[in-house]
C-alpha positions as CSV (number, residue, x, y, z in Angstrom):
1,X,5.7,-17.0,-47.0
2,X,3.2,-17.7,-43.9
3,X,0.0,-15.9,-43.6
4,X,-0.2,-14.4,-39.5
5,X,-2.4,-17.4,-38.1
6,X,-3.3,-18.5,-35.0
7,X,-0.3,-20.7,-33.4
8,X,-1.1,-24.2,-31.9
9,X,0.6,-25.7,-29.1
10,X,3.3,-28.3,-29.8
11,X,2.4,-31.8,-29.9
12,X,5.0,-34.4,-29.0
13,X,6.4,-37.1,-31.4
14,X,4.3,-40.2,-30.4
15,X,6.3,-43.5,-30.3
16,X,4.0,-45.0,-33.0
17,X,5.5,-42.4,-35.7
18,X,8.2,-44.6,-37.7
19,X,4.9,-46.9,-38.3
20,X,2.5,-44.0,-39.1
21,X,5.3,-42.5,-41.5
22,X,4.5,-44.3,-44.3
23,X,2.8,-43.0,-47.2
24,X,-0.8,-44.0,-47.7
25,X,-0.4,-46.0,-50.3
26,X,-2.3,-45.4,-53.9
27,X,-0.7,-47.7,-56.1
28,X,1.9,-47.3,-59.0
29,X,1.0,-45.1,-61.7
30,X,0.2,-46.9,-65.3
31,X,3.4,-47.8,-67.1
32,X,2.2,-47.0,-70.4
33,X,2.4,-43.4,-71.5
34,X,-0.8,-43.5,-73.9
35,X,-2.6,-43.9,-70.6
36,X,-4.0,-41.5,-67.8
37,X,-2.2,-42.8,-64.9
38,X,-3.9,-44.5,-62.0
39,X,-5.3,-41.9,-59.3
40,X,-4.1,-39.3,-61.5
41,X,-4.4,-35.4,-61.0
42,X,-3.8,-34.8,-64.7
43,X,-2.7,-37.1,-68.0
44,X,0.7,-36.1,-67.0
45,X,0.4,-36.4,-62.9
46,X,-0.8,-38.9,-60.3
47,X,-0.6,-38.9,-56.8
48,X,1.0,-42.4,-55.5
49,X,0.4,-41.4,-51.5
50,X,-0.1,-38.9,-48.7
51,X,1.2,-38.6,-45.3
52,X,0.2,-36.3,-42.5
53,X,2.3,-38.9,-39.6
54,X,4.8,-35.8,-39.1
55,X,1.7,-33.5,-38.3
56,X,1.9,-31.0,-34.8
57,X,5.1,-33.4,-33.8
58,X,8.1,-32.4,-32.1
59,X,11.3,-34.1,-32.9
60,X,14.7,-33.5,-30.0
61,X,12.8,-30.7,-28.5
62,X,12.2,-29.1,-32.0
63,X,8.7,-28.6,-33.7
64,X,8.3,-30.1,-36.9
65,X,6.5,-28.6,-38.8
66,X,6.5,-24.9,-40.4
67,X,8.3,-26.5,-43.7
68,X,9.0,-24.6,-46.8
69,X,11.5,-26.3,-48.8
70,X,12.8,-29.9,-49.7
71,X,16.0,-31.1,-51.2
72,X,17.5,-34.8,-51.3
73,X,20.7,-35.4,-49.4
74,X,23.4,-37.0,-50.8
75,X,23.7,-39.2,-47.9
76,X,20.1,-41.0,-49.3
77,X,18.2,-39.0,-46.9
78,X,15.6,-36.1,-47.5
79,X,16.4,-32.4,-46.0
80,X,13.6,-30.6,-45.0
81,X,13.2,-26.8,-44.1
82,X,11.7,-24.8,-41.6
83,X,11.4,-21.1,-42.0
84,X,11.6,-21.1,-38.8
85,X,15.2,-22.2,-38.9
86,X,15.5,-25.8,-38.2
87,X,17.0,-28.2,-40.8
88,X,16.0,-31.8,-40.7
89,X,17.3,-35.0,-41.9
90,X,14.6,-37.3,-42.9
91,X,14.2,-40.9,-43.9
92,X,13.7,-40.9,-47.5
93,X,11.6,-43.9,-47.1
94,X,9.0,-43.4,-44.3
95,X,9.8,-39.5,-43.8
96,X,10.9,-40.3,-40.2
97,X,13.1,-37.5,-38.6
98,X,16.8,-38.9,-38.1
99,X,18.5,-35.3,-37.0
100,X,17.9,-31.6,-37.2
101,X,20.3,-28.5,-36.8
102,X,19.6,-24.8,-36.1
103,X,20.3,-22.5,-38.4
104,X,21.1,-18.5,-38.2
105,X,22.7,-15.9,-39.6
106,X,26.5,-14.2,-38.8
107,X,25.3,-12.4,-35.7
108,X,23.4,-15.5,-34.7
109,X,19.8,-13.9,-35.3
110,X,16.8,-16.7,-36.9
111,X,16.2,-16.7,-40.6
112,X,12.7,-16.3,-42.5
113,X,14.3,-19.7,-44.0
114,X,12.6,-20.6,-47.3
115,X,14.6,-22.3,-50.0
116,X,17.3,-25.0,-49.7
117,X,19.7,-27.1,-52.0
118,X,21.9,-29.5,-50.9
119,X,25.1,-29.0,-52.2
120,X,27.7,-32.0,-53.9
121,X,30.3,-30.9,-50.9
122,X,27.8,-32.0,-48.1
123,X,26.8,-28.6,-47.4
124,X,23.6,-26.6,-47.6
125,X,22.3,-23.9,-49.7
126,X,19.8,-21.6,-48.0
127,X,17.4,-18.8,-49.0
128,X,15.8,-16.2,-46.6
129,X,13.3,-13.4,-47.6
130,X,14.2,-10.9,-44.6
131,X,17.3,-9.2,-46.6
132,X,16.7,-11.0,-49.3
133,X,19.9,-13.8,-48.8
134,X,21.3,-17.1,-50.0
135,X,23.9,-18.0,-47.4
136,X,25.9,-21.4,-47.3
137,X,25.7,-23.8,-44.3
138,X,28.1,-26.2,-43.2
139,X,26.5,-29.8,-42.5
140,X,26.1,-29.2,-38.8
141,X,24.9,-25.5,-39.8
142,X,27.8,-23.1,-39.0
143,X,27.2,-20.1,-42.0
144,X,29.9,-20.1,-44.3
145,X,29.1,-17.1,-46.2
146,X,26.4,-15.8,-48.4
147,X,26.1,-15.4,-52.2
148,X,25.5,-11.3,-53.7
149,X,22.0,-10.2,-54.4
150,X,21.1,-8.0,-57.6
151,X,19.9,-3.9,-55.5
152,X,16.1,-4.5,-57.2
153,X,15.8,-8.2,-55.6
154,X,16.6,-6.7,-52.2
155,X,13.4,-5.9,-49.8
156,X,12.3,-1.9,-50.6
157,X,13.4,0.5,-49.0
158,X,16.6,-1.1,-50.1
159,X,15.1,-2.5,-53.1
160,X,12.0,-3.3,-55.0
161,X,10.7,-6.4,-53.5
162,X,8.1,-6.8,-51.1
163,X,8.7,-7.9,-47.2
164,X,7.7,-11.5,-47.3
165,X,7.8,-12.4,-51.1
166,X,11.1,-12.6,-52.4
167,X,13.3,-15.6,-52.4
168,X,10.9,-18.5,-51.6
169,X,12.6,-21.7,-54.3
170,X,16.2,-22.1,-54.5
171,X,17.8,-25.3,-56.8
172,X,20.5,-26.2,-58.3
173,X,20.3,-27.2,-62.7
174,X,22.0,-30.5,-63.3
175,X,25.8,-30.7,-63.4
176,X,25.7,-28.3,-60.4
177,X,27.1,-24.9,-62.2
178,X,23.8,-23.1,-62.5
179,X,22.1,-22.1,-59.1
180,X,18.8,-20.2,-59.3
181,X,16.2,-18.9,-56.3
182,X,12.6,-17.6,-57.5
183,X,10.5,-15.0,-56.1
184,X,7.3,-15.5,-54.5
185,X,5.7,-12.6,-55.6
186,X,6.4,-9.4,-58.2
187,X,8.6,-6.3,-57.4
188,X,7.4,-2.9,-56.8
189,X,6.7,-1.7,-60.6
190,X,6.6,-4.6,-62.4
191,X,3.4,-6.1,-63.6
192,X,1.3,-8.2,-61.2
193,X,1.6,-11.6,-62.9
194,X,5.5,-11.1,-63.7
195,X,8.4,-12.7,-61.0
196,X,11.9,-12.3,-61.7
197,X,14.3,-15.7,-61.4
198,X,17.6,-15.1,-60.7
199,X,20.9,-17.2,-61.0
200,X,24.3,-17.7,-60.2
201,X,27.0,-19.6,-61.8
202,X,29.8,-21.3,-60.1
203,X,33.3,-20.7,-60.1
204,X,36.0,-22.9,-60.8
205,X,37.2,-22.1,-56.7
206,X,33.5,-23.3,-55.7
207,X,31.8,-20.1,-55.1
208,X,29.2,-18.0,-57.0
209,X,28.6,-15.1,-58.9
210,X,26.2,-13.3,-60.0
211,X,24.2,-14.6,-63.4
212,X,21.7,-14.1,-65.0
213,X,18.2,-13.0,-64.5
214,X,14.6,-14.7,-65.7
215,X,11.1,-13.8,-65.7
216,X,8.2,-15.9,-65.8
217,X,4.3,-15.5,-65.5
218,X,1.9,-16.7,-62.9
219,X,-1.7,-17.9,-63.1
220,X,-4.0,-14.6,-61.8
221,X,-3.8,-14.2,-58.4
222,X,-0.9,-16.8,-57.7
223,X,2.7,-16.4,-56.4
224,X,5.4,-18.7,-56.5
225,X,6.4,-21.2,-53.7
226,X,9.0,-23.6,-55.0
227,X,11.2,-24.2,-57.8
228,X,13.3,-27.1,-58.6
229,X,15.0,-28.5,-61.8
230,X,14.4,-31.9,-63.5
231,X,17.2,-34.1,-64.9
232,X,17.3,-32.4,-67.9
233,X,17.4,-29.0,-66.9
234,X,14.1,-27.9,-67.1
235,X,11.9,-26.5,-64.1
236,X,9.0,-27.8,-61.8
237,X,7.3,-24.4,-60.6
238,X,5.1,-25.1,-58.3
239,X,2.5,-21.3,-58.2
240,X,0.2,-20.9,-54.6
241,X,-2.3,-18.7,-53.7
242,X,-5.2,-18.7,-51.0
243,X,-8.6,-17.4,-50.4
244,X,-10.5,-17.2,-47.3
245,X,-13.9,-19.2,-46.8
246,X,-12.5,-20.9,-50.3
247,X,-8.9,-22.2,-49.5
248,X,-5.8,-23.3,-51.6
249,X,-5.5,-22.9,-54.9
250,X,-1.8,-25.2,-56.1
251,X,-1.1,-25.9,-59.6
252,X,2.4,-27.9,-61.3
253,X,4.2,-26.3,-64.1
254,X,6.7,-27.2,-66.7
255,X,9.3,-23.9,-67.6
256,X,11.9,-23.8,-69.8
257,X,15.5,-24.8,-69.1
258,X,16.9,-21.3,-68.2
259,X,19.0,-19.8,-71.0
260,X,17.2,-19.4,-74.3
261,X,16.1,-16.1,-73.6
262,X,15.3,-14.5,-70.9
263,X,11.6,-14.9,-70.4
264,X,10.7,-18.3,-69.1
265,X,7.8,-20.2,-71.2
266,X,5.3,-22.7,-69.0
267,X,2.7,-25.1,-69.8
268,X,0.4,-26.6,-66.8
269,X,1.1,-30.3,-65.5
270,X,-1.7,-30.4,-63.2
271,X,-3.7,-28.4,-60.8
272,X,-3.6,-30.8,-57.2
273,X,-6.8,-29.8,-56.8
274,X,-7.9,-32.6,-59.7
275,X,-6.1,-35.3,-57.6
276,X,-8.2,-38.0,-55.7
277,X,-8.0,-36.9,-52.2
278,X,-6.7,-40.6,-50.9
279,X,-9.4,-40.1,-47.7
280,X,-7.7,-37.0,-46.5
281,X,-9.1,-34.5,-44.5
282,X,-9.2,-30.6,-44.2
283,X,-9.3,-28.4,-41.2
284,X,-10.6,-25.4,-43.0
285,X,-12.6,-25.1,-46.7
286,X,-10.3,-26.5,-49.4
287,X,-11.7,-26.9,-53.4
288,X,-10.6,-30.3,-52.4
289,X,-9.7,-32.0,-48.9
290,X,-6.1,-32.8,-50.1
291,X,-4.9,-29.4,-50.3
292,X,-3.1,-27.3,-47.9
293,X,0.1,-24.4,-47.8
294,X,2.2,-26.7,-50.1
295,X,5.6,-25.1,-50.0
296,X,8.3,-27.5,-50.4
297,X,9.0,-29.9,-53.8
298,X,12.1,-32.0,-54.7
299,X,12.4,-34.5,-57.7
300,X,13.3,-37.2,-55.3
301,X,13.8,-39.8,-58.4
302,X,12.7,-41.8,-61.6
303,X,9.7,-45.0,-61.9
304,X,8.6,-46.1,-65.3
305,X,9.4,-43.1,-67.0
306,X,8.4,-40.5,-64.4
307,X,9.9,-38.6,-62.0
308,X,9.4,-38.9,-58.4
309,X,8.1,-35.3,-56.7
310,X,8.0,-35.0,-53.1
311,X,6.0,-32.2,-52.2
312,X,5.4,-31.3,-48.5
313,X,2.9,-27.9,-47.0
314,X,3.7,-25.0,-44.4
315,X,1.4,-25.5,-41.3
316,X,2.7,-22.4,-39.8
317,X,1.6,-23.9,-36.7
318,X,-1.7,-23.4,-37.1
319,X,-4.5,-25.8,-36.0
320,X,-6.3,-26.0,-39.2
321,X,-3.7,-26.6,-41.3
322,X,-1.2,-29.9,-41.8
323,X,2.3,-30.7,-42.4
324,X,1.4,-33.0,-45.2
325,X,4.0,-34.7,-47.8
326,X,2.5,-35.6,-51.3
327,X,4.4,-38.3,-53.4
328,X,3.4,-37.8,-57.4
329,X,4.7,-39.1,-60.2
330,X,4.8,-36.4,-63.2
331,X,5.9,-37.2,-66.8
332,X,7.2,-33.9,-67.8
């Protein structure tokens, strides 16, 4: 979701980017897991590096920035998300653009694109919160159809959910059978901490159907802005919220693997505003200057026992905020 904010003019991709793109570097987390970590957020969470190189940059013509949702390619490169319908392929190591593709939908009209999952098939995975949708992309972005929504998940009138908070993480559980999307926020009726999760399972012909449907519990006041799965099923639920004069408020959770039952247990990795803020720097109030609209998160891979996270914020082109990535390492 993007608050309405002031737009800023685009910035063009400066020929000392590929050197800028790499992560300011914090160290490697402590191996040993009686330990805090080094530069950690939490016993459980520390931040290795930040980068705002990518930052009001334009990349063949196309802004990059605006992103919402991460997800590792199998082609060893990152796939980043604009809700403003631009795909791009990343360097995994120094987050330098290497291509990006424009996305619609049938009747060629721009998505509200949120969530993303790259597939095992080379294709893509997309959420939008105007219908709500989940459509399927081929690798150069031609829509190849979209997956059926439960009538309550739909946008009211048509359904209960709000305009602007439905479908915000999309991932895929390990093996690749189980796809799930979370909404951001609750629907109309239900009670204002509860979100509903819902999943589809895959077909032995390689489509989806309907599956089933989770709830889980925010902290007061916070919606959901990604999902994604660890190795062993569980999931990384990343809640959001924002106050003016005050700023961002992110925290990390744990949830069950979906499954046993329908409502979805949590426990708290870390709230980001406890991480060291590396020398970054805010252009509005923050709890800490290392925050921002963080959006996008993707387990990007394993180091002595952790997983990598790669978490990247929403700038909605606004002058005071920053396309920044995080790198953390969490032991979940």
């Amino acid at each position: 979701m993007r608050p309405r904010m002031l737009r800023t003019s685009l910035a063009t991709l400066t020929a000392g980017l590929a050197a800028a793109g790499c992560l300011v570097a914090a160290g490697p987390a402590a191996a040993a897991h009686d330990r805090p970590p080094r530069h950690a957020c939490s016993p459980a969470v520390s931040l290795t590096g930040y980068s705002d190189a990518l930052d009001k940059t334009t990349y063949d013509g196309t802004y990059v920035g605006n992103l919402s949702a991460l997800a590792p390619d199998r082609r060893g490169a990152v796939a980043a998300l604009s809700d403003r319908s631009s795909l791009f392929r990343l360097d995994a190591r120094t987050l330098e653009p290497r291509g990006v593709i424009a996305l619609a939908d049938e009747s060629g009209a721009a998505l509200d694109s949120e969530g993303l999952v790259a597939d095992r098939d080379g294709t893509y995975l997309v959420s939008s919160e105007t219908e709500p949708s989940v459509r399927r992309y081929s690798h150069t972005g031609e829509p190849l159809g979209r997956l059926p929504v439960p009538d309550d998940l739909r946008t009211a009138p048509e359904g209960r959910a709000r305009a602007n908070g439905s479908f915000e993480g999309l991932t895929l559980l390990p093996g690749g059978r189980t796809l799930l999307a979370s909404m951001e926020y609750p629907l109309d009726g239900d009670p204002a901490d509860l979100v509903r999760f819902q999943t589809w399972q895959r077909t032995r012909h390689g489509d989806f159907r309907l599956g089933a449907g989770y709830t889980y519990r925010t902290d007061p006041g916070l919606g959901v802005s990604e999902v994604t799965a660890t190795p062993d099923g569980r999931l990384l639920v990343l809640e959001r919220g924002f106050t003016a004069g005050v700023g961002n408020t992110v925290r990390l959770h744990l949830a069950d693997r979906p499954g046993h039952g329908t409502a979805l247990r949590k426990r708290l990795l870390a709230d980001l505003a406890d991480c060291p803020t590396l020398g970054a720097t805010a252009g509005q109030p923050q709890p800490n200057a290392l925050l921002d609209n963080f959006e996008g998160m993707a387990v990007t891979g394993r180091s002595g026992g952790r997983l990598e996270v790669l978490v990247v914020s929403d700038d909605n082109q606004n002058d005071v905020q920053t396309t920044r990535f995080l790198r953390l390492r969490v032991r979940a």
